[in-house]
Every structure is written in structure tokens, then in C-alpha cells.
N, C-alpha and C positions, 0 to 999 in steps of 0.2 A: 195353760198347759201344766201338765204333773207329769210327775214319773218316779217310780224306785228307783232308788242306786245301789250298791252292791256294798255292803258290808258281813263281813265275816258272821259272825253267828246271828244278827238282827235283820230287820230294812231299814231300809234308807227313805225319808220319804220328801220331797221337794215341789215346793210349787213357786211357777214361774207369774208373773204379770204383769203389765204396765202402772199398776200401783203397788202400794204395800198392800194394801187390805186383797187385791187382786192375789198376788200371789199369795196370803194369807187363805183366801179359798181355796183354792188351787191344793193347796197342798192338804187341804183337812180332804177334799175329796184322793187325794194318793192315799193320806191315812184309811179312809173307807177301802179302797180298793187293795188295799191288805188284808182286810175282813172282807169282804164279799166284791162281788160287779155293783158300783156304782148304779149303771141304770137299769137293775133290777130294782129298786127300791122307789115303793111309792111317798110323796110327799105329803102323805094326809095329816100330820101333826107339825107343829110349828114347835120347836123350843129355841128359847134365847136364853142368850150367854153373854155375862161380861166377863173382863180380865183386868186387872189394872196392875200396870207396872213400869216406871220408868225405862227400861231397857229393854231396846225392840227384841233383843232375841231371847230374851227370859220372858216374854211380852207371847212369843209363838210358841215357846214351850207350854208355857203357861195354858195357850189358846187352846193346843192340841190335848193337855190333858185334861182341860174342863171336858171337851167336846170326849175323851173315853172316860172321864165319872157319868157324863149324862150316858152315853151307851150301856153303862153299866148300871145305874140306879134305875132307868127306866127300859132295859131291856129291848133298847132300840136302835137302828141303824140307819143314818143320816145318806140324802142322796144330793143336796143341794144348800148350799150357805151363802149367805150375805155380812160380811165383814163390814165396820166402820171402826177407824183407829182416828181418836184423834188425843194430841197429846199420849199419855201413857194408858189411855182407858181404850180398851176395845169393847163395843158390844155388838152382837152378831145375831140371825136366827140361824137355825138348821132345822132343816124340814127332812122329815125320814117315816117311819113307820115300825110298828113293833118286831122285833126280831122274826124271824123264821126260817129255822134254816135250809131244810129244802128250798122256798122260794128265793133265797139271799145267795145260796150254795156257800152257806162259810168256809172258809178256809183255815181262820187262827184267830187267835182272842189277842190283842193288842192290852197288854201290860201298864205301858207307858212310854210317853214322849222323855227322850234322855239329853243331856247335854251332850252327845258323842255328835260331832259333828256336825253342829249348832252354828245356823249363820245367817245371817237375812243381811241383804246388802244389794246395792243398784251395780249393775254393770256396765261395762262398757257401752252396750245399748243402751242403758237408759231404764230397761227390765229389771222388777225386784225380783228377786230370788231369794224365799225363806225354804229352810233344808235342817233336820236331824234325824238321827237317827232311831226309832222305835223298837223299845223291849216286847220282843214274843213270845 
């Protein structure tokens, strides 16, 4: 599960899951769906991504802004990801295709993942929830 949450001049972007790495996907695909409809977009390229960081939530900023340098150096947009975190190393693919905007229908160019509201944590269910906020 994903979803925006409502922050004053940005979004919010959040994803839920029964693991960390789960809701670590989760929420790169909210990140997409601030830029475009997620399942418009075809998976004909693979790219992978690590991130290494002691600190799980510097860990997801970190994840989210690799995943906008690659949108931005390769001019492409992601519809599907595989997370693995273990210890403080995440590596991951994302499967997407070259930008287009017609077919994508963009919306906004995502900046950056910011510490405003920065938080991965297990709840009361038992669900991890990683959440910040995005510069647009």
C-alpha cells in the first residue's frame, strides 16, 4: 500500500508493508505517482540501485533520492521495484522505461526526497511505514 499525505507546499509520500524493504517499495512507487500513473509505465529496462547507511531513515531518503538522480540522468520513469536491506546496505532494481510524456501524462518533476517528515517505523500492527516528504 502507498499513498500522499498532505503537506503545505510539497507531498507527502508513504509507503506501507509487512516488511521494511516492503514498505520501501511501496513508497518509491507513491514517489512515481507524483510524477506520472504508475501503471502506465512499461518495465522494459532494469536499473539497480544501492544505498548504504546505518540509519534506516536516512537509509529511505537516501533510497528515494538515488531512485530521482536515476530518473534524471537516464530520463526515465520507474513502474516497479524490488528492495533488499540488510544491515545498512539496500540494493534494489527498478524496472521502468524512457520518459514520455504524453504516454506517462506527467504531472511534476520531483526535486528531492527531504527530511520534513521523515520516519520508517513498525506499528502497532506489526506494518512498517517509511514516510517524507518530497520537494516539487
Amino acid at each position: 500500500m502507498w499513498e500522499h499525505f498532505y503537506h503545505q507546499a510539497d507531498i507527502g509520500v508513504r509507503g506501507v508493508g509487512v516488511s521494511l524493504a516492503g514498505a520501501f517499495e511501496q513508497a518509491a512507487v507513491a514517489l512515481m505517482a507524483v510524477i506520472c500513473k504508475p501503471e502506465n509505465v512499461g518495465l522494459a529496462d532494469e536499473v539497480e540501485v544501492e544505498c548504504d547507511c546505518d540509519d534506516v531513515e536516512l537509509l529511505f531518503a537516501d533510497w528515494l533520492n538515488a531512485l530521482i538522480f536515476q530518473m534524471a540522468t537516464r530520463q526515465m520513469v520507474f513502474g516497479k521495484f524490488k528492495v533488499h536491506i540488510e544491515g545498512g546496505k539496500l540494493t534494489a532494481k527498478a524496472w521502468g522505461e524512457k520518459a514520455d510524456p504524453e504516454k506517462h501524462e506527467t504531472a511534476v518533476e520531483v526535486k528531492g526526497a527531504t527530511y520534513t517528515e521523515l520516519k520508517v517505523e513498525q506499528n502497532k500492527d506489526e506494518m512498517w511505514i517509511a514516510q517524507c516528504v518530497v520537494d516539487v
